[in-house]
PDB file of N, H, CA, C and O in Angstrom:
ATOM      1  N   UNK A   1      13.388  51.773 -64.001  1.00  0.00           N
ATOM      2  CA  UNK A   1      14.290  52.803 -64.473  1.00  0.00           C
ATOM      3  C   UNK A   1      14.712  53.660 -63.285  1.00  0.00           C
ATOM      4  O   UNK A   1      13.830  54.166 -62.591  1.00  0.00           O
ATOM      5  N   UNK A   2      15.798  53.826 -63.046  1.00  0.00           N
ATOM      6  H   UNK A   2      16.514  53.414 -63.610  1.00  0.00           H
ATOM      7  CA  UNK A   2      16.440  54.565 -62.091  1.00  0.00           C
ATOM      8  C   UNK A   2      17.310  55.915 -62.689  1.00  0.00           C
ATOM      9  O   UNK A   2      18.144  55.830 -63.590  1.00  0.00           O
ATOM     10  N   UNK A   3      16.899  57.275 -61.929  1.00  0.00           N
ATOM     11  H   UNK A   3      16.222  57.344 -61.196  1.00  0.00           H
ATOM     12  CA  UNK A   3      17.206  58.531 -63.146  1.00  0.00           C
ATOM     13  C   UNK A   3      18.137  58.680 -61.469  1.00  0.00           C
ATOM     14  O   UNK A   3      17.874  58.167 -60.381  1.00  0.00           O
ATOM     15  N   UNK A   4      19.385  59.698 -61.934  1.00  0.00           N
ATOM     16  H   UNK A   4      19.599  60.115 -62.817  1.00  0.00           H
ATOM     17  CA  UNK A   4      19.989  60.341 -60.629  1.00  0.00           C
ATOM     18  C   UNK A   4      20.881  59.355 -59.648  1.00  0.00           C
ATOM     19  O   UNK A   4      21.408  59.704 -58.591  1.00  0.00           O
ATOM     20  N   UNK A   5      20.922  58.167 -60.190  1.00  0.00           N
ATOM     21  H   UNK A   5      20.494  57.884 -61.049  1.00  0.00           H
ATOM     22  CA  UNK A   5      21.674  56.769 -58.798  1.00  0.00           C
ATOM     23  C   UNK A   5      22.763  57.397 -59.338  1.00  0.00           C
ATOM     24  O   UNK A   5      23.254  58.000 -58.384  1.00  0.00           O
ATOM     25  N   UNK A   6      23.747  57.712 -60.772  1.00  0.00           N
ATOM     26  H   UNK A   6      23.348  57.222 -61.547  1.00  0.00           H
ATOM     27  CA  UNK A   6      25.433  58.488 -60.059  1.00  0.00           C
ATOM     28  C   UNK A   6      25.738  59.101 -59.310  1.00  0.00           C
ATOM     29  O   UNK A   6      26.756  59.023 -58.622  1.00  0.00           O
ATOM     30  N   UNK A   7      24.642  60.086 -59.283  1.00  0.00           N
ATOM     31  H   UNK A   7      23.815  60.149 -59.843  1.00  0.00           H
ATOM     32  CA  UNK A   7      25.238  61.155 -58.229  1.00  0.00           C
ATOM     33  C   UNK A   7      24.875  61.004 -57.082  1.00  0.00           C
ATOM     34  O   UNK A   7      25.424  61.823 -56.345  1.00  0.00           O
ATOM     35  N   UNK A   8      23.895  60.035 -56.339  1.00  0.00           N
ATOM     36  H   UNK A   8      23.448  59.370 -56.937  1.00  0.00           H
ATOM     37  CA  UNK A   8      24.037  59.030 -55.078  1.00  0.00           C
ATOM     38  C   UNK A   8      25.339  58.451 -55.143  1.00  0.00           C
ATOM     39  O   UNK A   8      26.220  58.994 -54.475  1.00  0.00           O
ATOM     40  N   UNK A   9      25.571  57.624 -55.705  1.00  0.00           N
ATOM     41  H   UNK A   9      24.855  57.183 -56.248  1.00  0.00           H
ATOM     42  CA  UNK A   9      26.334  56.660 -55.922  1.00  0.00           C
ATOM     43  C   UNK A   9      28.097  57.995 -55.811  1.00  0.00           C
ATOM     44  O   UNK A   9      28.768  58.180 -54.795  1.00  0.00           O
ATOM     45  N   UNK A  10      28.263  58.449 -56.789  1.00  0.00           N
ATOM     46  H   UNK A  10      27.718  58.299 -57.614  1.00  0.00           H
ATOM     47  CA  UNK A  10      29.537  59.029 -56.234  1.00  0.00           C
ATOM     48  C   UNK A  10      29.220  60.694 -55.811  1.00  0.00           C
ATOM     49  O   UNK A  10      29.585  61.697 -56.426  1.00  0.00           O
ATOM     50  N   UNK A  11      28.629  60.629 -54.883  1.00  0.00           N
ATOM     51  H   UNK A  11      28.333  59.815 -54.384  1.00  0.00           H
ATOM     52  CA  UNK A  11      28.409  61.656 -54.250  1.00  0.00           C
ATOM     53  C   UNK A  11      28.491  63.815 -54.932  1.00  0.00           C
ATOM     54  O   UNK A  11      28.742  64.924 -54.460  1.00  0.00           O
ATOM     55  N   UNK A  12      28.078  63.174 -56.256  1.00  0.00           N
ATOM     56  H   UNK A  12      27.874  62.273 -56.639  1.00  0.00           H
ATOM     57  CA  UNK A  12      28.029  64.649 -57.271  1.00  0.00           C
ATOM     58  C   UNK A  12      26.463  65.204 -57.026  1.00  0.00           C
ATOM     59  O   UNK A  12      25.542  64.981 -56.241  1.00  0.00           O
ATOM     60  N   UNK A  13      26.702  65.966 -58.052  1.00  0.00           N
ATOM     61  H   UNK A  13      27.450  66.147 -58.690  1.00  0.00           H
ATOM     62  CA  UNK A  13      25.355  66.840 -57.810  1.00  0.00           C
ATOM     63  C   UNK A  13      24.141  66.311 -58.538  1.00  0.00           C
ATOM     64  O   UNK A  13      24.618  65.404 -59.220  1.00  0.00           O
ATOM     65  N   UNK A  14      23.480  66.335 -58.664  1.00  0.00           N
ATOM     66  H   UNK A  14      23.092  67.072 -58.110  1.00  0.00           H
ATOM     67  CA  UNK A  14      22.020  66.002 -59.324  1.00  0.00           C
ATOM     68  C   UNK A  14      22.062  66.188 -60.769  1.00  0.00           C
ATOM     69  O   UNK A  14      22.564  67.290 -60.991  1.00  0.00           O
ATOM     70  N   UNK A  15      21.784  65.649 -61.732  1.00  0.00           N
ATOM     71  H   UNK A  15      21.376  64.754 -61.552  1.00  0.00           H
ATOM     72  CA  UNK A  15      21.754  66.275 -62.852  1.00  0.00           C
ATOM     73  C   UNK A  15      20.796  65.321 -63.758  1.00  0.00           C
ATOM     74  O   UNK A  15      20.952  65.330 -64.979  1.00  0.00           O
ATOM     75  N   UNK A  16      19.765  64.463 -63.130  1.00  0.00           N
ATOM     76  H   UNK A  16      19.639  64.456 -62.138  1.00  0.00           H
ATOM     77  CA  UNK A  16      18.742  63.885 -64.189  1.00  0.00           C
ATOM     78  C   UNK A  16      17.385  64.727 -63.971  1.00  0.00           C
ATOM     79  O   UNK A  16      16.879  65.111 -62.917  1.00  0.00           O
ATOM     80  N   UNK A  17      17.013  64.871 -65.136  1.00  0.00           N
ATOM     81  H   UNK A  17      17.424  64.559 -65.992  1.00  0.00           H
ATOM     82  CA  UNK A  17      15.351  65.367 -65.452  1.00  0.00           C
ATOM     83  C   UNK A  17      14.778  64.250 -66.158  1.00  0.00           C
ATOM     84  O   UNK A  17      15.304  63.665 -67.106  1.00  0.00           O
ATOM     85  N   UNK A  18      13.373  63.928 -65.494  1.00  0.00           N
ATOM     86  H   UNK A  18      12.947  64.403 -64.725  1.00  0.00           H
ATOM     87  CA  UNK A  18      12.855  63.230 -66.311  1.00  0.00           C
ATOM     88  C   UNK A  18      11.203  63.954 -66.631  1.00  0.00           C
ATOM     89  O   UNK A  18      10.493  64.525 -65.802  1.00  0.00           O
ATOM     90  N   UNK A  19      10.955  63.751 -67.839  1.00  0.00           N
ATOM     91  H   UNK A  19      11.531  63.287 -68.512  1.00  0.00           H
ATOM     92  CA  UNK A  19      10.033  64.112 -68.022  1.00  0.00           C
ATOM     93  C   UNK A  19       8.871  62.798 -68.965  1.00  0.00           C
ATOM     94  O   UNK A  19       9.234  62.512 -70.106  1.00  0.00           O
ATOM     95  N   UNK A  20       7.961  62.314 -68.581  1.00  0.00           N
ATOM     96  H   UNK A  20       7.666  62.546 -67.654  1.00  0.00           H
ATOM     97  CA  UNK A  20       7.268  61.395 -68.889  1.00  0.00           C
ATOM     98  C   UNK A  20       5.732  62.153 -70.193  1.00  0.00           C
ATOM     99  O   UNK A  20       5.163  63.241 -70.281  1.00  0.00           O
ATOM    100  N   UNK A  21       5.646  60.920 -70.892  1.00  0.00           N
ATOM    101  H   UNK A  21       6.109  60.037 -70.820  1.00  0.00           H
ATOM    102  CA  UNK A  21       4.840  61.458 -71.994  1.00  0.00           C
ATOM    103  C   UNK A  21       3.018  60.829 -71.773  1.00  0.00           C
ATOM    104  O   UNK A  21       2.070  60.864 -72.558  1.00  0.00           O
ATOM    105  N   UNK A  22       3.143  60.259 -70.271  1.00  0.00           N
ATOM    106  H   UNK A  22       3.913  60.230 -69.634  1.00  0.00           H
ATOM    107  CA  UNK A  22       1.584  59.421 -69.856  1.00  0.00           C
ATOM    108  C   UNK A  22       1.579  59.468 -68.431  1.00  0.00           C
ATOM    109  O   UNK A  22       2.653  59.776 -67.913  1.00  0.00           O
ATOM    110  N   UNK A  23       0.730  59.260 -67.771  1.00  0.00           N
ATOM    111  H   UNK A  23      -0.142  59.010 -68.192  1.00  0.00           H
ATOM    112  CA  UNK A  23       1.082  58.911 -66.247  1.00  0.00           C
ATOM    113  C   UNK A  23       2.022  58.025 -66.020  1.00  0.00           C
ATOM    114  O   UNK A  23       2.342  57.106 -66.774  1.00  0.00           O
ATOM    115  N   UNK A  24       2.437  58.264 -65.075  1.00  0.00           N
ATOM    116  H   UNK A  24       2.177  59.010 -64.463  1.00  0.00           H
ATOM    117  CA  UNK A  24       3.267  58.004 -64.347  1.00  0.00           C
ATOM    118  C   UNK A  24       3.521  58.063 -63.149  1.00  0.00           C
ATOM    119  O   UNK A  24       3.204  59.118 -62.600  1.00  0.00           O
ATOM    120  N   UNK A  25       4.141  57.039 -62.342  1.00  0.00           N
ATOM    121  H   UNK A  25       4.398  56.182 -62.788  1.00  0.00           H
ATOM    122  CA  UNK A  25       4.929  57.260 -60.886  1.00  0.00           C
ATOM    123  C   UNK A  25       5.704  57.691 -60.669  1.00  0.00           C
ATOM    124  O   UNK A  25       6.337  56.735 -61.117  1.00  0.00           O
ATOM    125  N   UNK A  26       6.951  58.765 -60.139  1.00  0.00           N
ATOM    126  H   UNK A  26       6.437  59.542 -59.775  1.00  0.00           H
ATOM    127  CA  UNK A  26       7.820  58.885 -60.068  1.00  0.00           C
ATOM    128  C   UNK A  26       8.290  58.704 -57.899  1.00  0.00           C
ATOM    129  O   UNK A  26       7.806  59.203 -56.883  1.00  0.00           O
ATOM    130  N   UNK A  27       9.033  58.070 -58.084  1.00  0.00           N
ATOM    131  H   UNK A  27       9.427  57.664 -58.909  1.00  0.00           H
ATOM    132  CA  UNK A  27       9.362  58.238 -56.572  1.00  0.00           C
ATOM    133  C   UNK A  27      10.841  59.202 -56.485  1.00  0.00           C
ATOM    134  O   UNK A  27      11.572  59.550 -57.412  1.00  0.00           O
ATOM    135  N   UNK A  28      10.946  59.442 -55.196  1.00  0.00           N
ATOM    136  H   UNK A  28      10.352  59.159 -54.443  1.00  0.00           H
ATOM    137  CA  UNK A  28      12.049  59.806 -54.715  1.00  0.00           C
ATOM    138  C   UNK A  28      12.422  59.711 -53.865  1.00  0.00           C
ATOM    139  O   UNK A  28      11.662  59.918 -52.920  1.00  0.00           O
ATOM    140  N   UNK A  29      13.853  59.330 -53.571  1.00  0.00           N
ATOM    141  H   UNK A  29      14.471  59.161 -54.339  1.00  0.00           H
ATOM    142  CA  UNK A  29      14.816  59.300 -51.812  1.00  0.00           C
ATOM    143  C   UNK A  29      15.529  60.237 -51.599  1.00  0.00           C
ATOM    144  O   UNK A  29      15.684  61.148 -52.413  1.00  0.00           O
ATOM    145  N   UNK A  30      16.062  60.184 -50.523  1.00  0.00           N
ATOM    146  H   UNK A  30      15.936  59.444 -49.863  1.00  0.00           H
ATOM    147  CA  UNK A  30      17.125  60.995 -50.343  1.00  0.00           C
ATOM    148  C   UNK A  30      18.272  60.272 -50.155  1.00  0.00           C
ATOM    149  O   UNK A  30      18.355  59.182 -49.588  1.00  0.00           O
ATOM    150  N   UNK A  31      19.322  61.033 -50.742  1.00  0.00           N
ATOM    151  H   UNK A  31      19.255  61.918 -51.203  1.00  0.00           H
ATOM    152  CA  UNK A  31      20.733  59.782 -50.481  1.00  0.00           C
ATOM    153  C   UNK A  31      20.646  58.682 -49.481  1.00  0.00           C
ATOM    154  O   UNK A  31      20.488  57.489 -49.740  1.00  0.00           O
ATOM    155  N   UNK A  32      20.759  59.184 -48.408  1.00  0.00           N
ATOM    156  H   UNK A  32      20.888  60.153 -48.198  1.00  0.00           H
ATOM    157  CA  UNK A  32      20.917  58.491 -47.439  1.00  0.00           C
ATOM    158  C   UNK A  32      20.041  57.664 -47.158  1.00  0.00           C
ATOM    159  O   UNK A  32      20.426  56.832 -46.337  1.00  0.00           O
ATOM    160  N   UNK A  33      18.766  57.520 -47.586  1.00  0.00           N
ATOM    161  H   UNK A  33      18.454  58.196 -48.254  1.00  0.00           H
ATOM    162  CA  UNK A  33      18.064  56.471 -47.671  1.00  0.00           C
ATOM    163  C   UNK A  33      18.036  55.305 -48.613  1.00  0.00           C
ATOM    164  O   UNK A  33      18.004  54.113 -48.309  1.00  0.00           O
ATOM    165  N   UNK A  34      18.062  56.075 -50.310  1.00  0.00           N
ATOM    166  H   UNK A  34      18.089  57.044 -50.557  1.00  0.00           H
ATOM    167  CA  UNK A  34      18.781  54.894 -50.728  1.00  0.00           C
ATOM    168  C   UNK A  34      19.955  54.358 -50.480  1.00  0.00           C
ATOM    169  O   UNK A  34      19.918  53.207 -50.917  1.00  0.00           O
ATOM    170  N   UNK A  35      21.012  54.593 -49.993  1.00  0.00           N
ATOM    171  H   UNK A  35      21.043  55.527 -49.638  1.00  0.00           H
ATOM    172  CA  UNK A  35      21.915  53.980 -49.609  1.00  0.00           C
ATOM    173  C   UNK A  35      22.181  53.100 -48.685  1.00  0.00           C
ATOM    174  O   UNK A  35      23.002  52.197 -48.529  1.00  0.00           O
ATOM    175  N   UNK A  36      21.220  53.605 -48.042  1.00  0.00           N
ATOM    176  H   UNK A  36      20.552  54.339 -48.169  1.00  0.00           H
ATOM    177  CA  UNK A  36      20.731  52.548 -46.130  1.00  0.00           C
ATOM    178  C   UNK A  36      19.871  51.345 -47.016  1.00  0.00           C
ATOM    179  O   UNK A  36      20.064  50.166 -46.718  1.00  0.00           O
ATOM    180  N   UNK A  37      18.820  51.739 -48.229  1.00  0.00           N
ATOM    181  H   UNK A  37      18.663  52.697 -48.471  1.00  0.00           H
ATOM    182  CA  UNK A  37      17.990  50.818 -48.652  1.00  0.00           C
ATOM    183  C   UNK A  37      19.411  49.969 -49.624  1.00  0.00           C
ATOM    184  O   UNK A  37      19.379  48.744 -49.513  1.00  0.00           O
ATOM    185  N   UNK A  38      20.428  50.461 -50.398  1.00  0.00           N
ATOM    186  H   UNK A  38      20.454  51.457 -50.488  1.00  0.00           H
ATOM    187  CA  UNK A  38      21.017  49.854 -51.209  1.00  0.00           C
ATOM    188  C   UNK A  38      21.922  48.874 -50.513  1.00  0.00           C
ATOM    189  O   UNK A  38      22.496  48.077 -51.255  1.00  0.00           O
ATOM    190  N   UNK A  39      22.151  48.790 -49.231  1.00  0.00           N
ATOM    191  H   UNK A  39      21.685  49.438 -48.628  1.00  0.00           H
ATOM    192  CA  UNK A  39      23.362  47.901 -48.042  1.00  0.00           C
ATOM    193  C   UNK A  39      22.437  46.707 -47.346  1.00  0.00           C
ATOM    194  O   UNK A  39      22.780  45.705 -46.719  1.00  0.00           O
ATOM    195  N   UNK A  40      21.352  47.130 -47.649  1.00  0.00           N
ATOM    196  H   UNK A  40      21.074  47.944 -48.159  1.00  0.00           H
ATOM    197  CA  UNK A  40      20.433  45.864 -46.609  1.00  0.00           C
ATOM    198  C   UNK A  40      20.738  44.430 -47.607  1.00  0.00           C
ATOM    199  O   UNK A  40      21.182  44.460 -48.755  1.00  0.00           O
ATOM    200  N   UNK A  41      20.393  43.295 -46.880  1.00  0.00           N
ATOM    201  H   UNK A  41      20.032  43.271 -45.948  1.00  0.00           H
ATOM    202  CA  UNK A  41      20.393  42.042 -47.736  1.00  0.00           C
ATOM    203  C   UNK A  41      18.692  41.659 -47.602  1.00  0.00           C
ATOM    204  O   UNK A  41      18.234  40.746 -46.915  1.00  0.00           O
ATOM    205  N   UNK A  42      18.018  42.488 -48.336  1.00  0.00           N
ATOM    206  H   UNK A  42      18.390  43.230 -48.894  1.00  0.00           H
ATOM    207  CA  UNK A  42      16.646  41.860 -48.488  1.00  0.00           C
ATOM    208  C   UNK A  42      16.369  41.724 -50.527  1.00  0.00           C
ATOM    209  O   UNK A  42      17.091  42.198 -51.404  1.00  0.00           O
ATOM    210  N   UNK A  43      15.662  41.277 -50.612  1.00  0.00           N
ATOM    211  H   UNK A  43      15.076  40.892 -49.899  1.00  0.00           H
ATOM    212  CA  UNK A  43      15.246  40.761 -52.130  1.00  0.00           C
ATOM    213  C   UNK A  43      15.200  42.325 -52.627  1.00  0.00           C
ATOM    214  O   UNK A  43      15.980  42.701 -53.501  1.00  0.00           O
ATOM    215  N   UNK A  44      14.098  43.358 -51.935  1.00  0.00           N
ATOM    216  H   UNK A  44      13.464  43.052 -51.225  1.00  0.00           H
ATOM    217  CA  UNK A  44      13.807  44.674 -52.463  1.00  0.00           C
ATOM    218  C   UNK A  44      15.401  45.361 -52.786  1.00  0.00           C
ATOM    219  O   UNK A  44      15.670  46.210 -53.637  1.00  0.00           O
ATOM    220  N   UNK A  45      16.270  44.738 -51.878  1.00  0.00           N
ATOM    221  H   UNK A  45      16.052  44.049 -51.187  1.00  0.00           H
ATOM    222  CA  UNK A  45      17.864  45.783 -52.155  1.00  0.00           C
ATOM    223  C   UNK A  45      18.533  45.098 -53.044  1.00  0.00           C
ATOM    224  O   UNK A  45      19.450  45.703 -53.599  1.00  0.00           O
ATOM    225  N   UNK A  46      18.254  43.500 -53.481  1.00  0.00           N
ATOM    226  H   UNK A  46      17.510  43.008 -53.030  1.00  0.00           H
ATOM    227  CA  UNK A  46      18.838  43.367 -54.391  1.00  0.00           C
ATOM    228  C   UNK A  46      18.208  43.401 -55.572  1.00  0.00           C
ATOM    229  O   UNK A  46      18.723  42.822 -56.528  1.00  0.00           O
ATOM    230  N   UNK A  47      16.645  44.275 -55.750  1.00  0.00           N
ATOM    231  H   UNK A  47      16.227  44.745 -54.973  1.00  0.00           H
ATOM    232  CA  UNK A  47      16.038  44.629 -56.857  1.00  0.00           C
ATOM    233  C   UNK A  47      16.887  45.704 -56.925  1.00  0.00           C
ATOM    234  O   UNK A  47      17.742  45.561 -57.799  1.00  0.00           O
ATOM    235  N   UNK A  48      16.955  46.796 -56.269  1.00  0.00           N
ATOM    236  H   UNK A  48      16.261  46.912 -55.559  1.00  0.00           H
ATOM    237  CA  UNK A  48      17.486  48.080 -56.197  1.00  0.00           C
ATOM    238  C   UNK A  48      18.872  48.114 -56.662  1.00  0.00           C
ATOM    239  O   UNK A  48      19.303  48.985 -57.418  1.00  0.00           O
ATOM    240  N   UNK A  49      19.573  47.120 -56.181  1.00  0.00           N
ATOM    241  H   UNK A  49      19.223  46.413 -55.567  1.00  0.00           H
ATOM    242  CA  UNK A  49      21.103  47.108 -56.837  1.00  0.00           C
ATOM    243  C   UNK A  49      20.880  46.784 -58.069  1.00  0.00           C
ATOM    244  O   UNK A  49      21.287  47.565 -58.928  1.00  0.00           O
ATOM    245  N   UNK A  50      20.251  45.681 -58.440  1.00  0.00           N
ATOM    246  H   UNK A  50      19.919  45.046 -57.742  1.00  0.00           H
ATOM    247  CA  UNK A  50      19.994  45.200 -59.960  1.00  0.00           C
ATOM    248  C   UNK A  50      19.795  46.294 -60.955  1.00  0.00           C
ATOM    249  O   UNK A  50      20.455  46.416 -61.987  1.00  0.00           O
ATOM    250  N   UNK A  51      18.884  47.037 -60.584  1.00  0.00           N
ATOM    251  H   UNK A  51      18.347  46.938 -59.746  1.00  0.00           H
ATOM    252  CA  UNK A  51      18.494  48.484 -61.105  1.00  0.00           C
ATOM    253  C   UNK A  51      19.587  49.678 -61.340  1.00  0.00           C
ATOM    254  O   UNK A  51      19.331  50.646 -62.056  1.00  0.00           O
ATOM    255  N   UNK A  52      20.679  49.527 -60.744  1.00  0.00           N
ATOM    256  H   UNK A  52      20.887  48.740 -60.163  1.00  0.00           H
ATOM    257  CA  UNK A  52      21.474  50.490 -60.441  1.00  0.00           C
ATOM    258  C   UNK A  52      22.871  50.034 -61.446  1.00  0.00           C
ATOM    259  O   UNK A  52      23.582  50.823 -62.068  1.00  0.00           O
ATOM    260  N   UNK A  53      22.995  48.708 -61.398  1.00  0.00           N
ATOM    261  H   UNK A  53      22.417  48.067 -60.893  1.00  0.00           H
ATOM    262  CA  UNK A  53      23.865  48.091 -62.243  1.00  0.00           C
ATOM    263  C   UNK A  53      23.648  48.364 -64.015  1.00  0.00           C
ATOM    264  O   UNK A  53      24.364  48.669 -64.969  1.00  0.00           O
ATOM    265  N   UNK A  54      21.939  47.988 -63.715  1.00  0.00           N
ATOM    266  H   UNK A  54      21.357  47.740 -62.940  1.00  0.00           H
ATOM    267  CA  UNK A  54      21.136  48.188 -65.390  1.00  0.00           C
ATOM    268  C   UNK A  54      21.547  49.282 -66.018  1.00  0.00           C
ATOM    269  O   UNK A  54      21.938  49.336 -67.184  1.00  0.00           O
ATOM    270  N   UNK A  55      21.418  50.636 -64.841  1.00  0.00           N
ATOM    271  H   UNK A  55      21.101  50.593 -63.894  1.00  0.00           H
ATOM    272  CA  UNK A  55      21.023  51.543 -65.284  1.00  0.00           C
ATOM    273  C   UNK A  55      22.602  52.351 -65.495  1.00  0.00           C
ATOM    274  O   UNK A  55      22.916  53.236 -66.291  1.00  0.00           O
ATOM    275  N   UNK A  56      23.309  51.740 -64.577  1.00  0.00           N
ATOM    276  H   UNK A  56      23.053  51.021 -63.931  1.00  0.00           H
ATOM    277  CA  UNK A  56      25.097  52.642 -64.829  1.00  0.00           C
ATOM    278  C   UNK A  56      25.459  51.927 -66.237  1.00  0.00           C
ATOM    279  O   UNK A  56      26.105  52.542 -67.085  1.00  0.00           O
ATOM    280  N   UNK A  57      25.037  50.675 -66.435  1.00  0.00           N
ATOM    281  H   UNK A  57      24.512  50.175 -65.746  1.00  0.00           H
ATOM    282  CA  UNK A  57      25.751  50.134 -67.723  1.00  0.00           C
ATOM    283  C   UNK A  57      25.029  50.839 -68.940  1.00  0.00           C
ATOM    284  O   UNK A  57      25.590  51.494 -69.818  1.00  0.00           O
ATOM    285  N   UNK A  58      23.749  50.592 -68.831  1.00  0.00           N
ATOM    286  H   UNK A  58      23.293  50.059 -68.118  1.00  0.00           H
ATOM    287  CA  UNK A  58      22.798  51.702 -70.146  1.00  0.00           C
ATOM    288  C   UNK A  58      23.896  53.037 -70.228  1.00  0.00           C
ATOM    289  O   UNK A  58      24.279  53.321 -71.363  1.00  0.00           O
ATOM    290  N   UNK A  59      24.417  53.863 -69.088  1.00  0.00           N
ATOM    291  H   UNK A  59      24.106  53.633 -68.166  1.00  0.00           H
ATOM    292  CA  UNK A  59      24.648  54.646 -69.306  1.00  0.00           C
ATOM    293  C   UNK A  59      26.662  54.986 -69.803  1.00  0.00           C
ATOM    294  O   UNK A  59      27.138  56.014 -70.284  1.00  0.00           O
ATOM    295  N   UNK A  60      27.153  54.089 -69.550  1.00  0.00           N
ATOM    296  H   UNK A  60      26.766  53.254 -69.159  1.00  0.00           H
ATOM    297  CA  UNK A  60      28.066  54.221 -69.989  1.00  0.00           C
ATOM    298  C   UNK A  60      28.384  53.079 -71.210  1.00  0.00           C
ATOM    299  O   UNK A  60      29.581  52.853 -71.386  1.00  0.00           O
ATOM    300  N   UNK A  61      27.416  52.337 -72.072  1.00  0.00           N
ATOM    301  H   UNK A  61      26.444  52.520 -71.929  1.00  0.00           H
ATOM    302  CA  UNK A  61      27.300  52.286 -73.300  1.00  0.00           C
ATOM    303  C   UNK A  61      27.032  53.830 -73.909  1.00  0.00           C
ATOM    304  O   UNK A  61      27.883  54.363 -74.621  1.00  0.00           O
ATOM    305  N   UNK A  62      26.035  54.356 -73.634  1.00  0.00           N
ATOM    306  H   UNK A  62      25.344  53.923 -73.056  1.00  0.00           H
ATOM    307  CA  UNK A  62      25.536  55.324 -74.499  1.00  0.00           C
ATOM    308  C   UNK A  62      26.837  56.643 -74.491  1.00  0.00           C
ATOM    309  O   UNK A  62      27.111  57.550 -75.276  1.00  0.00           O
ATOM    310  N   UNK A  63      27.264  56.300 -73.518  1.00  0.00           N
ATOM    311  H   UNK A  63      27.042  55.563 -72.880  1.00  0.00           H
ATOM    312  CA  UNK A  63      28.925  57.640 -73.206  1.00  0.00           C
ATOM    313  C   UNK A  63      29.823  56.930 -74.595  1.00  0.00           C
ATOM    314  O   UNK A  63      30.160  57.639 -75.542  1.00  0.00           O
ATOM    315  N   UNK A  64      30.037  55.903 -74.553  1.00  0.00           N
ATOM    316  H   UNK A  64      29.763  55.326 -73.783  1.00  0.00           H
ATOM    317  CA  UNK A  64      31.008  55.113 -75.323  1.00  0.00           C
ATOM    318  C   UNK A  64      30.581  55.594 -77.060  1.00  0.00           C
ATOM    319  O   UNK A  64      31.238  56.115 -77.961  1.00  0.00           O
ATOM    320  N   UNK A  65      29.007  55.066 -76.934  1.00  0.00           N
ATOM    321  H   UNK A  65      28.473  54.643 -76.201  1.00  0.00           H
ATOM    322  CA  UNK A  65      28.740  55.229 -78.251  1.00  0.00           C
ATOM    323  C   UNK A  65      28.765  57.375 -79.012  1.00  0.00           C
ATOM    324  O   UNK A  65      28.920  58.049 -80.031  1.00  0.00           O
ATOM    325  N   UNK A  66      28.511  57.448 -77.700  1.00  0.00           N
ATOM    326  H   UNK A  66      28.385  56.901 -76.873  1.00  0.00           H
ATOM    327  CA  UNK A  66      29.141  59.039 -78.116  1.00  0.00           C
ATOM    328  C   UNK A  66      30.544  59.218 -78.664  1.00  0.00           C
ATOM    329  O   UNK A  66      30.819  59.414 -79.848  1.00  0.00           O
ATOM    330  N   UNK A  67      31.461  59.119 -77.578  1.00  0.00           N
ATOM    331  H   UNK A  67      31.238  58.960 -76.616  1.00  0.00           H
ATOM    332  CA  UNK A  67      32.554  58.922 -78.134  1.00  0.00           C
ATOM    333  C   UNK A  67      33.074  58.364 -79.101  1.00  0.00           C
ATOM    334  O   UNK A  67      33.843  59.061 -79.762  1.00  0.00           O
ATOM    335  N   UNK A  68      32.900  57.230 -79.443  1.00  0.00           N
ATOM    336  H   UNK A  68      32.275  56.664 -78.905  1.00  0.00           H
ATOM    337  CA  UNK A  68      32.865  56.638 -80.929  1.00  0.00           C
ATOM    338  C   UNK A  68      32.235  57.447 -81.944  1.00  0.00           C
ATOM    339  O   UNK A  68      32.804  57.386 -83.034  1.00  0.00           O
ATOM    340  N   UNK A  69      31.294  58.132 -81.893  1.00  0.00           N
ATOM    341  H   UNK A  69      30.831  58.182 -81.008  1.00  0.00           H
ATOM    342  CA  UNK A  69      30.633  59.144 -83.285  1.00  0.00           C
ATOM    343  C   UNK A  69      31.636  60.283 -82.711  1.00  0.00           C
ATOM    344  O   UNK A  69      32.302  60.597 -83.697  1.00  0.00           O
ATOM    345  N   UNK A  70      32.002  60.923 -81.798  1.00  0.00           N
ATOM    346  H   UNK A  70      31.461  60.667 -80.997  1.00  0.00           H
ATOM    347  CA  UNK A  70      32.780  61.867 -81.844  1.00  0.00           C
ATOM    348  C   UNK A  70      34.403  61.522 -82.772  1.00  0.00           C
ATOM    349  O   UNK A  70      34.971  62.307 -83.530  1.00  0.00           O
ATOM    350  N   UNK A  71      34.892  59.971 -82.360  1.00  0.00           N
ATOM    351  H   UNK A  71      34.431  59.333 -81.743  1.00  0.00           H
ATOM    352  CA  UNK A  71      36.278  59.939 -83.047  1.00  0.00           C
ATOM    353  C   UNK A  71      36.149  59.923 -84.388  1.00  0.00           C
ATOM    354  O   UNK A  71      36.859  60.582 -85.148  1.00  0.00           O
ATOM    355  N   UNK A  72      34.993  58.966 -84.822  1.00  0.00           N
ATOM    356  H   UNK A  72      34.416  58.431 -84.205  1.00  0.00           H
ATOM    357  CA  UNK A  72      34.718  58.570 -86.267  1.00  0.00           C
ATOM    358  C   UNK A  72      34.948  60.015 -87.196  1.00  0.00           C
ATOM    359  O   UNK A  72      35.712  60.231 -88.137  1.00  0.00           O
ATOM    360  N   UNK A  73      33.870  60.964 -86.454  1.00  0.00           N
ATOM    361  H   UNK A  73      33.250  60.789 -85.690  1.00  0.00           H
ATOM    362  CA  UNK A  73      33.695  62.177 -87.340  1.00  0.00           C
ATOM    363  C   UNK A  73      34.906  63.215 -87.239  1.00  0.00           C
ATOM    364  O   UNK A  73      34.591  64.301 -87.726  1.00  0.00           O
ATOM    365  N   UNK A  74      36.335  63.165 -86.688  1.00  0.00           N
ATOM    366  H   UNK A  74      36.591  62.283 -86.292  1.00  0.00           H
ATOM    367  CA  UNK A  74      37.492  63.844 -86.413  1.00  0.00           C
ATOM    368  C   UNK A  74      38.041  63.551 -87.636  1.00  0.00           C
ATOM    369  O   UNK A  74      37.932  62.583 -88.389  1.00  0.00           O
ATOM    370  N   UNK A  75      38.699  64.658 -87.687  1.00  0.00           N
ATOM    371  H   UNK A  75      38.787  65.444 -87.075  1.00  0.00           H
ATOM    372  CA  UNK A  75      39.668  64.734 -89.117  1.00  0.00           C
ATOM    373  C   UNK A  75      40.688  64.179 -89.087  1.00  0.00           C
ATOM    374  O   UNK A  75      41.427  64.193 -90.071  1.00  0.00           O
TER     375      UNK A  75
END
């Protein structure tokens, strides 16, 4: 799970919180490192892209499916 890759990705401000309900790992980069890590051609960068693809599409289904309950429920 990757929280925060948009606003790497198009250079906005931060805006994920995550908050976990067990232990957990959380890591963190700084832009510029994932991005140096997201351009390399090793297996780990194309885990990292894989992850980033997963995680923009999860998220603009769930935008869509908003929007859809927003039109449905319009007068």
């Amino acid at each position: 799970l990757l929280l925060g890759a948009t606003g790497v990705m198009d250079g906005g401000e931060r805006t994920s919180t995550c908050t976990v309900d067990e232990v957990a790992t959380v890591l963190r980069m700084r832009r510029s490192q994932f991005l140096r890590a997201a351009r390399q051609a090793t297996p780990g960068a194309e885990v990292l892209r894989q992850l980033l693809l997963i995680t923009m599409h999860r998220q603009l289904i769930g935008a869509t499916d908003r929007l859809r309950a927003v039109l449905e429920s319009a007068p």
